[in-house]
C-alpha positions in Angstrom: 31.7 105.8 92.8 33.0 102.4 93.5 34.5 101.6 96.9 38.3 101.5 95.4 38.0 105.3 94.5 37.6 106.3 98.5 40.7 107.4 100.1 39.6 104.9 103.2 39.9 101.8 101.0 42.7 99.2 100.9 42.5 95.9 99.2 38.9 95.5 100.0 39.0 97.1 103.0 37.8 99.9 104.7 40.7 101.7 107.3 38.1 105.0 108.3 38.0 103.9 111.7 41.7 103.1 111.7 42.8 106.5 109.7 40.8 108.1 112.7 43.1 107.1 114.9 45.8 105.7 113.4 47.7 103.0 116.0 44.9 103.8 118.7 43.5 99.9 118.7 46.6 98.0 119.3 44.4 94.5 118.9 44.1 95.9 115.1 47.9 95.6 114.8 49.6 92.9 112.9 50.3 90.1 115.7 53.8 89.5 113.8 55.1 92.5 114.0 53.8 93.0 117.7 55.9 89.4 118.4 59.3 91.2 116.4 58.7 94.3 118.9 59.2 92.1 122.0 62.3 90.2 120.5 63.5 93.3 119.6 63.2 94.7 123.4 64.9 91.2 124.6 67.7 91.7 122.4 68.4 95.5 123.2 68.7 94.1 127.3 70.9 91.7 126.0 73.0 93.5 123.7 73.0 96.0 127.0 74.3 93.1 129.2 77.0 92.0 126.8 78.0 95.5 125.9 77.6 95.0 122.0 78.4 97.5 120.0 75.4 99.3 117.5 77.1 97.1 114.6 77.2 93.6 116.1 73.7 94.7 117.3 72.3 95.5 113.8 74.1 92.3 112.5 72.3 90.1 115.2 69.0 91.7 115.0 69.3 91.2 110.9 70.0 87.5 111.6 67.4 86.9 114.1 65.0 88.4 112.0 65.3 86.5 109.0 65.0 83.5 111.0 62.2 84.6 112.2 60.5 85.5 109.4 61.6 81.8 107.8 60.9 79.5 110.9 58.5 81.3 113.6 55.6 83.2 111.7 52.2 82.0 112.7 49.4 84.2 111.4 46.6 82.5 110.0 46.0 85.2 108.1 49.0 85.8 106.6 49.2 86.2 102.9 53.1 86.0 102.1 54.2 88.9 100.2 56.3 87.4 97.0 57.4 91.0 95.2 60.5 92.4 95.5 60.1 95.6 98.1 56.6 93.8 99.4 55.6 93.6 103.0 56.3 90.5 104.2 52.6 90.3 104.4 49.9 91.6 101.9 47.3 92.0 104.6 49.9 94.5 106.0 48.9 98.0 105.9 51.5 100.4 107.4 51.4 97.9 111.1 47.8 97.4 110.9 46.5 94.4 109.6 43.8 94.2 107.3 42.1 91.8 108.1 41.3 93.6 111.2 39.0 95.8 109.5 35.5 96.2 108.1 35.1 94.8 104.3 34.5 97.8 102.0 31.0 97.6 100.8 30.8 99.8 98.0 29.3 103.3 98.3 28.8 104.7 101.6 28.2 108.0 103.5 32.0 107.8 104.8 32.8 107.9 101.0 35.7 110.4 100.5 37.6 110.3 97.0 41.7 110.0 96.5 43.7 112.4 96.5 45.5 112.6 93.4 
């Protein structure tokens, strides 16, 4: 069977290790999202401090993320998604990225077929 039947295999890659442990090796996380995670945080404290309501939050967090996503992403490996409903990213799986992983190579003894 060919690498793209196994149920560990995404876009050329192989996620056993990761589907192992899903979210244990935070360096195989996307840096992006890990960078959105701490703006996130700084806004909550200051949403906190000037006593924001959960709207005006969601409107400033929805602003400051589209600038983000326009001005501040750095990711050398970042493939930009351009389909309607893509990640922002195609080397995005769920948070991990991709790139982070081993390149499928084929057949192995990990080999485990789709579930349909």
């Amino acid at each position: 069977m060919p690498g793209r039947m196994c149920r560990f295999y995404q876009n050329g890659r192989c996620l056993y290790e990761e589907m192992l442990n899903p979210g244990y090796n935070r360096d195989w996380r996307c840096p992006v999202l890990k960078e959105q995670e701490g703006e996130y945080d700084k806004l909550l404290v200051q949403a906190d401090n000037f006593q924001l309501d959960a709207q005006a939050f969601r409107d400033l967090w929805e602003q400051r993320i589209e600038e983000y996503l326009k001005s501040n992403v750095v990711c050398r490996k970042m493939v930009a998604g351009v389909e309607e409903g893509e990640a922002f990213c195609t080397a995005l799986y769920k948070e991990v990225c991709l790139f982070e992983q081993p390149e499928c190579e084929g057949v192995c003894n990990l080999f485990k077929p789709r579930k349909e």
